[in-house]
N, C-alpha and C positions, 0 to 999 in steps of 0.2 A: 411569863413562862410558868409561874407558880400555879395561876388559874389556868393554865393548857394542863398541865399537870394532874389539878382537882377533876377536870373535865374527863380527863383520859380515865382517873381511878374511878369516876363516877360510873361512867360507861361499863370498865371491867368489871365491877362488883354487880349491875344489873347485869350483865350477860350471866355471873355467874349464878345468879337466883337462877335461870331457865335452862341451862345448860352444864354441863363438866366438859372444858376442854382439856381433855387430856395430853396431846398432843402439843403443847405449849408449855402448860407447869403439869408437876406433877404436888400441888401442895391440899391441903385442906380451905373449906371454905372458911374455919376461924383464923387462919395465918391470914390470907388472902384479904377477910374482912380488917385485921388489927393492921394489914400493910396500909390498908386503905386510911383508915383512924391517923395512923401516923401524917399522913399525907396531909390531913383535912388540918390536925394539929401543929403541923409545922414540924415535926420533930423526924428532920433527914440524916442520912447517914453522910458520911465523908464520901462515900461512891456516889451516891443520890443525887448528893451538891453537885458532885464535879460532872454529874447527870444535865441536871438544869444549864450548867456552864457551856455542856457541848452546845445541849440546843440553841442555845440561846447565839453561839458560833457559828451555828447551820444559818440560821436564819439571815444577819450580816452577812454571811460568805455568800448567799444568796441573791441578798437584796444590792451588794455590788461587783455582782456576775464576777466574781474570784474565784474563777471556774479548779483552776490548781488547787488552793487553798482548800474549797472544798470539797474537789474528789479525794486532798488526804483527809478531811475531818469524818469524811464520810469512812475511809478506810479505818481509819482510828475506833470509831463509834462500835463498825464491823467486829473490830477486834475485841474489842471492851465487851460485846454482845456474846459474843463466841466466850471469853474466857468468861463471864456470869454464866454462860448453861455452864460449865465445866463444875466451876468454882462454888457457884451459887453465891458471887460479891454483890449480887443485888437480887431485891427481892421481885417474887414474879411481877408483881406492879409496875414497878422499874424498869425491869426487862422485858415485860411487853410495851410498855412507853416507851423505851428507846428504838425496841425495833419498828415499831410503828412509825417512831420520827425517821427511822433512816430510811425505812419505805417509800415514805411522806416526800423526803427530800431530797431522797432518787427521781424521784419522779418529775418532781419539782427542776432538777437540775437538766435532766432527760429533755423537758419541754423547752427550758433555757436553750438548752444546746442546739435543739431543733432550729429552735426559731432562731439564733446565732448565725447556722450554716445556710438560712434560707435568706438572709439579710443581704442585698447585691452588693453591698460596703463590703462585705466580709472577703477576704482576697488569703492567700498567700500563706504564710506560719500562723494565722490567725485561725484562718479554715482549717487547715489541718491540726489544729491542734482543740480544735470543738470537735472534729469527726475522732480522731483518735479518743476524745473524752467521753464520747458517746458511746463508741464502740467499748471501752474497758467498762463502761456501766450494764456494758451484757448486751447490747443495742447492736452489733457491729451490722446486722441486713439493711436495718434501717439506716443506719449510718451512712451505708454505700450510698444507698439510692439517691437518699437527702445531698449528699457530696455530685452526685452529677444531676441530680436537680438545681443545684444551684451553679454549677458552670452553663446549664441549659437555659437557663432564666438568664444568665449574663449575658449569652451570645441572644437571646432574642430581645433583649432591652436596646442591643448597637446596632440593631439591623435598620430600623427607620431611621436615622441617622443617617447608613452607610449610604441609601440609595437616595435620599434626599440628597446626598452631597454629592455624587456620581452619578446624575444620573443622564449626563450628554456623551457617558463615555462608556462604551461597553468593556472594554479594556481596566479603565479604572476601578467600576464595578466588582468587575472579576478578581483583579489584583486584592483590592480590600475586604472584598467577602470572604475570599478563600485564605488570607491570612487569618482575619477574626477566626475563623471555622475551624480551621484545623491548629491555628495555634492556642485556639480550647481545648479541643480534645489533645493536644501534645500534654494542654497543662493539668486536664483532668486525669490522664494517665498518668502523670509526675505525680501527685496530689494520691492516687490510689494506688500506687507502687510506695508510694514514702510510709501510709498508714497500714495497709496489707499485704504487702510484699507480692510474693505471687503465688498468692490461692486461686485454686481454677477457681472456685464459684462466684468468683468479685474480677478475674480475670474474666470470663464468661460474660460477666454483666455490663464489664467495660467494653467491649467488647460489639454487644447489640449494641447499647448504647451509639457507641461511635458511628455504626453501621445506617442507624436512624439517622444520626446528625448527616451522616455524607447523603444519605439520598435526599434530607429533607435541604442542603444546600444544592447536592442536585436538581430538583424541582426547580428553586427559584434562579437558580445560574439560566435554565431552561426557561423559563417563561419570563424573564426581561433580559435575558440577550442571546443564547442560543436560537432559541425559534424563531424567530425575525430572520437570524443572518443564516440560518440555512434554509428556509423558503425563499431566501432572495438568491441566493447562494452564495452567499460569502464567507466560503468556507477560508478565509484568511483571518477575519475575526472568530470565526468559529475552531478553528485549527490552537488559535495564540493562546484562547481562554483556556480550552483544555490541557494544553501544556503549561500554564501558567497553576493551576487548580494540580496537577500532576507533579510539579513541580513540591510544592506546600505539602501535598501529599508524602512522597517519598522520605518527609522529615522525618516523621512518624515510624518507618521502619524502623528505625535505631530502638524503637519503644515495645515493640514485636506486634505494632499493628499498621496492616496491611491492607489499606481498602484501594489499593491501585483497580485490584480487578472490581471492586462496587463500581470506580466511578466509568469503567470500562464497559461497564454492561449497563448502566445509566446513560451512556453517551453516546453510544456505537450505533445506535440507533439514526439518532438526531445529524451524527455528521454522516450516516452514509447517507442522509437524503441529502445534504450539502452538495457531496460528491457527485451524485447524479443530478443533481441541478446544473452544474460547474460543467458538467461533461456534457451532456444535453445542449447548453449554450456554444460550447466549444464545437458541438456537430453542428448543430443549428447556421451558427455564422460560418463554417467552413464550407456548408452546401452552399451559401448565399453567395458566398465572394466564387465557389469554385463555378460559376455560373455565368459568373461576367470574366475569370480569368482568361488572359489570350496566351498563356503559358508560355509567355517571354521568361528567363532567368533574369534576374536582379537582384541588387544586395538589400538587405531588411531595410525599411525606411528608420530616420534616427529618432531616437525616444525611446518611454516606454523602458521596464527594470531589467531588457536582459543589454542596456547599456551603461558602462562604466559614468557615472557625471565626472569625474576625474581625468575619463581617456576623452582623447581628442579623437573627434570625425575619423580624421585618416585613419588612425590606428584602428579604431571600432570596426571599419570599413574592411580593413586588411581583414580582421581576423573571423568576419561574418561571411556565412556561406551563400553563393545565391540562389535563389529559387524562384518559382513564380509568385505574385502575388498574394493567392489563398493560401500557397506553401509555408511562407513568410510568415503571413497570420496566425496560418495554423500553429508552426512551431512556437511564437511568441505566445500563445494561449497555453502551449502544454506546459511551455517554463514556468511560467508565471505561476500556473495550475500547480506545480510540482515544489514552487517554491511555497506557495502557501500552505500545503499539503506536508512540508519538511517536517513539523511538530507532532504529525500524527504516526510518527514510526515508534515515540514512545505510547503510542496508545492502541500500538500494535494494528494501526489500519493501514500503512504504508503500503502491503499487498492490495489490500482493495483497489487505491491509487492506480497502482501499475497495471491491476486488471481493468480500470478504468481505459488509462490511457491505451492500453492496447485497442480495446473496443473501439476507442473512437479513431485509432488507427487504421484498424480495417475497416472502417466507414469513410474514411477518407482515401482509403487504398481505390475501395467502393468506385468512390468520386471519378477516380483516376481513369480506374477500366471503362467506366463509362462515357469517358471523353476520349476515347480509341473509335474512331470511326467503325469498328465491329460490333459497339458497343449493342446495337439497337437488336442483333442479333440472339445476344445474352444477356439478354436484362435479367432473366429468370434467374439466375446462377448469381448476381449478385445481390449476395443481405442486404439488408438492411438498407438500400440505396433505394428505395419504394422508387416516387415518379419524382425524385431528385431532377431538377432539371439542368444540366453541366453542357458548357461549351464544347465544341468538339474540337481537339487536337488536329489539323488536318495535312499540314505539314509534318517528314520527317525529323526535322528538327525540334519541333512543338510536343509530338511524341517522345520523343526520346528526353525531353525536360518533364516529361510525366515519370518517368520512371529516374530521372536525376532527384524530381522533389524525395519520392520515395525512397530511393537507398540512400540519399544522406540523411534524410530524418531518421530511416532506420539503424543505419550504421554507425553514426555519429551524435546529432543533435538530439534525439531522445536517449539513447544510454547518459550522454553529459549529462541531459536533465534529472534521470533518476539518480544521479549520485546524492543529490541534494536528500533523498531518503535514508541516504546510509546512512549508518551509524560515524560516528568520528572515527579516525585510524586509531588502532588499539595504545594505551597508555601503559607503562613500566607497571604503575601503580592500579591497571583497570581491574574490577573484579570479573571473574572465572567465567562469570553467568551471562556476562553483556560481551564478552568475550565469545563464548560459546553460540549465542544468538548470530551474532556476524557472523561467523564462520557458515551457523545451519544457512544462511540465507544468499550466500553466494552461491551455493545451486539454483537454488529459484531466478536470482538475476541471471544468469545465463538461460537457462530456459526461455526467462524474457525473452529475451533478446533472439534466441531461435523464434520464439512466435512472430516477432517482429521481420524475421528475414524471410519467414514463411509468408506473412502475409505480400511480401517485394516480389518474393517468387512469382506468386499469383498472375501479380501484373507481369510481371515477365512475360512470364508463358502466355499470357494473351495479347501480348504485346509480338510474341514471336510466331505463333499459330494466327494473326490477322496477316503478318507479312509474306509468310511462307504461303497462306491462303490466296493472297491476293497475287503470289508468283504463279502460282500452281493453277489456278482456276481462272477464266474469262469471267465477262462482265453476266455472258449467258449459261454459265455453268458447267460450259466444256474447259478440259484441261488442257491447258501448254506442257504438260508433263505425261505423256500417253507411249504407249508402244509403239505406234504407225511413224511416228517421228524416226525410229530405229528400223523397225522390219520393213518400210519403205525404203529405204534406202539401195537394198537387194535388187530394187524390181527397176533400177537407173541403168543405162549402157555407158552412160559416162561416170568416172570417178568424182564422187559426189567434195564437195569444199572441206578439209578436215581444217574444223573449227568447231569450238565448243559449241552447244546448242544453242538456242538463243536463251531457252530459261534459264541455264547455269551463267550466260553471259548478264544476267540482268542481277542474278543473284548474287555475281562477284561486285557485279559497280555497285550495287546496293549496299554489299556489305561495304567499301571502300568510301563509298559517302557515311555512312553512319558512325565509319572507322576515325575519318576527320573531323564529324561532328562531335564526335565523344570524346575526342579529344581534346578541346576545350572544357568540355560541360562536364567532366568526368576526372577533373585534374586531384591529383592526388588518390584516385580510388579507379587507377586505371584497370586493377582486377575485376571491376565490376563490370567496366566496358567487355574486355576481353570473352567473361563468362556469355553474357550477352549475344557480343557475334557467334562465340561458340553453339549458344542453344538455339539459333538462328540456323547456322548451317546446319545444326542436326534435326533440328524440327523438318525441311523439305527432305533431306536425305532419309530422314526415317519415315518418313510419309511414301518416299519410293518403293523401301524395301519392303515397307510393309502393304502395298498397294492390291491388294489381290488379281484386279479384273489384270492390271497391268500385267503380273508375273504369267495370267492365264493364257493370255494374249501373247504373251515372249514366248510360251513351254508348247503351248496347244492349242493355237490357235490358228487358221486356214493360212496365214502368210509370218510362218516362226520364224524366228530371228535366224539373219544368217552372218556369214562373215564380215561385210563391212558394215551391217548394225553392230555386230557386237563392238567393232573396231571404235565407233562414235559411241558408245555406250560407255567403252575401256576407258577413252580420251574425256569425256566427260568427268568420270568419276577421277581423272589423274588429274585433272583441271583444278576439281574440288579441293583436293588434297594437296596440290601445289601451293592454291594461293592463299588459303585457311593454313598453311606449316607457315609460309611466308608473314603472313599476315600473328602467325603466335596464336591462335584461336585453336586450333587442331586438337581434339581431345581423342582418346584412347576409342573411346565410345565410338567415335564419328572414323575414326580411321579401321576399325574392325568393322564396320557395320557395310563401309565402300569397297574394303575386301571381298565382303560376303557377297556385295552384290555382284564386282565384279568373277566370283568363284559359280556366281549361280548362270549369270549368261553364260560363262565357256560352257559350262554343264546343259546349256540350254542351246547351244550350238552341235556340240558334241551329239545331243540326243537326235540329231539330224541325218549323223553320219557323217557327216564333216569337219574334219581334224583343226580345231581352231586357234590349236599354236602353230601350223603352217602359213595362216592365213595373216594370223596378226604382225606388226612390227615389232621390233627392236621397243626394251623399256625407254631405252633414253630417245627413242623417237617423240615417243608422248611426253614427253617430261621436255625435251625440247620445246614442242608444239604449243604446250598447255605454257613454256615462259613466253615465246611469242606472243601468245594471245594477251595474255596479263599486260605486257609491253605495247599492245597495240590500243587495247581498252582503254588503257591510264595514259594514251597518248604521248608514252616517251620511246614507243620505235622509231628509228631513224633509217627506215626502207626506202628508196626513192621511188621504184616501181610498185607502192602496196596502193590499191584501188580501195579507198575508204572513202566514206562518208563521215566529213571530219564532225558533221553537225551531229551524228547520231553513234553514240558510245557506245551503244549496243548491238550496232551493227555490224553483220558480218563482213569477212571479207571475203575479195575473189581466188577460188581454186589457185590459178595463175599467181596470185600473191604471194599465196604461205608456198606453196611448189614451188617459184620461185629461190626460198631462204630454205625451206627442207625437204630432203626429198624421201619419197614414202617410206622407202623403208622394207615392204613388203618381199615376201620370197617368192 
């Protein structure tokens, strides 16, 4: 230390030959020269010594990284240094030699510290107590950085490791990368919270930092096990990871860092191509099977996760709905779909989901209309069904299980399924926020669910507009529903058979068969039947009323209607309304609109000149006639003289018959 000493005075006296630093001492170059002399001679002061003694404590406190030790010998030095400019207890020799050593071994210690926090051994009280040392030596930017430099070097020292050891399991993978990941950055933010509290500009830094680390774990989550299972679509290993990585995430909020939404916008990507992968498949094989279906109902075959392993056959049995085969399929693909879909409601995609399944809904509704024997007619009107190729429905029965698959998928088996997105029933203990999220999203699930009944509709209505069509029109494009059936009637000498027409008789047994068909195949959702017949009898009735050539034909045309047309017109439309009240189908709609028409022939009589409440009967005459008839069609009159043809149900019967049980009526 003596000869650091000689070296140090050596050096100040040649600077001071070329130079006067004033700014240092303020002495003469003869003081300056005899400090030196002193130096050379040996002859130190009592301050001087205890000079040499710090140094000589720097150096050991150094040489065995006593990091404590010597940030206070340094503080001490500090001091001593401060109070000689004041005091002037040493001479400027001395006290440029000491401040140069505590310079020296600042610096010294600075580098120490570095290379301490860069050291992957360095963990825990140890780390933080090298950054905090770094930091009070005036370091503290550096400090930061060096501190999440060295969590960054830890987490990428365990990464080859982590996938050499996982790497048959995408799951495993994800579990242990995304703990390492984020239980870093939990412990780099613990680490820069304990040494800086919370200063935005180290807050800031922590901050990016973390934001780097999540996408740069997003990448490799994405490129060995994401990407695979969403071009294949398996969005179940895809769904589990991300709620598993989301999961590890959310820890981190207590810390006031938030990269839910990074890995949301890193991710959203990747799984919705899953999702249309998943749905793609799910249409794909729905054409396939709906192709060879013979739209028999049956119950789901057994297997496959929307069955209990715990419940036995029978029970599983009871409690599954039947359908036809593709129906089956179908629904078993949305469950399944929905259940591995369940983990993306925290990743806020669970809407995409259910926009999903709707789409392949009405592509499957699609399926349905096009297996309506009318189908061939409207190919054009239906999406997305291109040159689908589907078996045709050709039976009443086999139709009417077209529209059974549809309203219970719609009604029932898909709402069940999307519960699996919901959120959990709210907890005592739930916060406000995830509270508040349920609550906004119960609109949207009912809207669902109207898209869904919309899309049923559809088929409905085409379901109801082919039968009404097929009453109403022949094979060659003339109508069984015409005015000449009525204003012929006039131009007979004899009193014409008062008996429903034949289309309203074909249109009661129709509805009467469809009534007992759906009565099985409709069980427990018998408002669905009901709606059904209902928009059935209104589709031909509103096809009447609104029929133009017809009304032109009744009002003004060469042979207008007269008395006993309107009579068979009256009895007709009382026929309607009889066996639709009876029958519980009868809506508002369909009974003012039979009104109107019968309000339009009297008016259409009337414009004749001819008084056509003289001419008609009694109301309970028609209301008689029209049970009659119901009674004779459904084969439970008990007439002995009625002249029917027991093989043909639609067949009328003779004048002499019904004249027979009632009599006209007429004034």
């Amino acid at each position: 230390m003596r000869n650091f000493l000689s070296t140090q005075a050596a050096l100040v006296h040649g600077l001071s030959e070329h130079a006067r630093i004033d700014s240092l001492w303020a002495v003469s170059e003869d003081s300056i020269a005899d400090d030196l002399s002193n130096f050379d001679d040996g002859e130190l002061s009592e301050s001087e010594d205890w000079l040499i003694e710090l140094l000589d404590t720097f150096e050991v406190l150094l040489a065995e990284r006593r990091v404590d030790e010597a940030m206070k010998a340094l503080e001490k030095g500090e001091g001593l240094a401060n109070e000689s400019r004041k005091k002037h207890s040493l001479s400027p020799t001395a006290l440029i030699t000491l401040e140069t050593a505590i310079r020296d071994q600042r610096q010294k210690l600075a580098y120490q510290l570095a290379d301490t926090i860069s050291q992957p051994s360095t963990r825990g009280q140890e780390l933080r107590s090298a950054v905090l040392a770094l930091k009070n030596l005036g370091d503290a930017p550096r400090a930061h950085t060096l501190l999440l430099n060295s969590h960054n070097q830890k987490l990428k020292s365990s990464l080859p490791s982590l996938r050499s050891s996982n790497n048959s399991c995408g799951r495993s993978y994800t579990i242990a990368l995304s703990q390492v990941v984020f239980s870093t950055i939990a412990q780099a933010a613990s680490d820069s919270l304990a040494v800086y509290g919370e200063e935005p500009a180290y807050t800031s830094e922590l901050v990016t930092w973390a934001v780097k680390e999540t996408e740069a774990f997003a990448f490799l989550l994405k490129r060995h096990v994401l990407a695979s299972s969403a071009a294949s679509g398996g969005l179940r290993v895809a769904a589990e990871c991300i709620h598993i990585c989301l999961g590890h995430c959310s820890l981190l909020e207590a810390r006031g860092l938030s990269l839910a939404t990074v890995l949301l916008r890193l991710f959203k990507p990747i799984i919705e191509q899953a999702l249309k992968a998943n749905l793609k498949k799910i249409e794909e094989i729905s054409a396939a099977l709906a192709a060879a279906d013979d739209w028999l109902l049956t119950y789901p075959p057994a297997g496959g996760r929307s069955f209990s392993s715990s419940a036995s056959l029978g029970s599983a049995m009871a409690s599954q709905p039947k359908l036809s085969s593709s129906a089956n399929r179908f629904n078993s693909m949305i469950q399944d779909f929905l259940e591995d879909a369940g983990p993306l409601e925290s990743l806020q995609l669970d809407g995409s989901a259910l926009g999903g399944v709707l789409q392949v809904f009405n592509s499957y509704v699609n399926l349905l209309m096009r297996a309506l024997p009318s189908s061939a007619e409207t190919e054009e009107s239906l999406e997305g069904s291109g040159s689908k190729i589907v078996r045709i429905a050709e039976t009443e029965s086999q139709q009417l299980a077209l529209l059974a698959n549809a309203s219970l998928l719609a009604d029932e088996l898909l709402p069940y399924a999307a519960m699996k997105l919901l959120p959990l029933p709210p907890r005592m203990d739930e916060q406000p926020k995830r509270s508040s999220e349920r609550q906004s999203r119960l609109p949207e699930q009912r809207e669902w669910k109207k898209k869904l009944q919309r899309s049923v509709d559809r088929l409905r209505d085409s379901f109801c507009r082919q039968h009404a069509l097929d009453l109403i029109f022949t094979e060659d494009g003339d109508t069984h529903l015409n005015a000449y059936i009525y204003t012929s009637l006039d131009d007979n000498v004899e009193e014409p058979e008062w008996f429903p027409s034949l289309i309203f008789q074909e249109l009661f047994m129709k509805l009467t068969r469809m009534a007992s068909i759906a009565t099985d195949m409709f069980i427990g959702r018998e408002r669905f039947a009901t709606i059904l017949l209902m928009r059935l009898t209104e589709t031909v009735i509103l096809w009447l009323s609104d029929d133009q050539t017809f009304w032109e034909e009744i009002e003004e045309g060469p042979k207008p209607l007269g008395p006993l047309g309107l009579q068979q017109l009256y009895l007709d439309m009382e026929f309607v309304l009889l066996f639709s009240s009876q029958g519980r189908y009868l809506s508002r709609n369909l009974h003012q609109v039979i009104k109107n028409i019968i309000a339009r022939a009297i008016d259409a009589v009337a414009a004749t000149g001819v008084d056509p409440y003289s001419t008609l009967p009694e109301d309970d005459w028609f209301a008689e006639v029209a049970q009659i008839a119901i009674k004779m069609l459904t084969g439970k009159a008990n007439f002995g003289n009625v002249e029917r043809d027991v093989t043909s149900p639609t067949a009328s019967v003779s004048a002499k018959s019904v004249s027979s049980i009632v009599s006209h009526g007429s004034n």
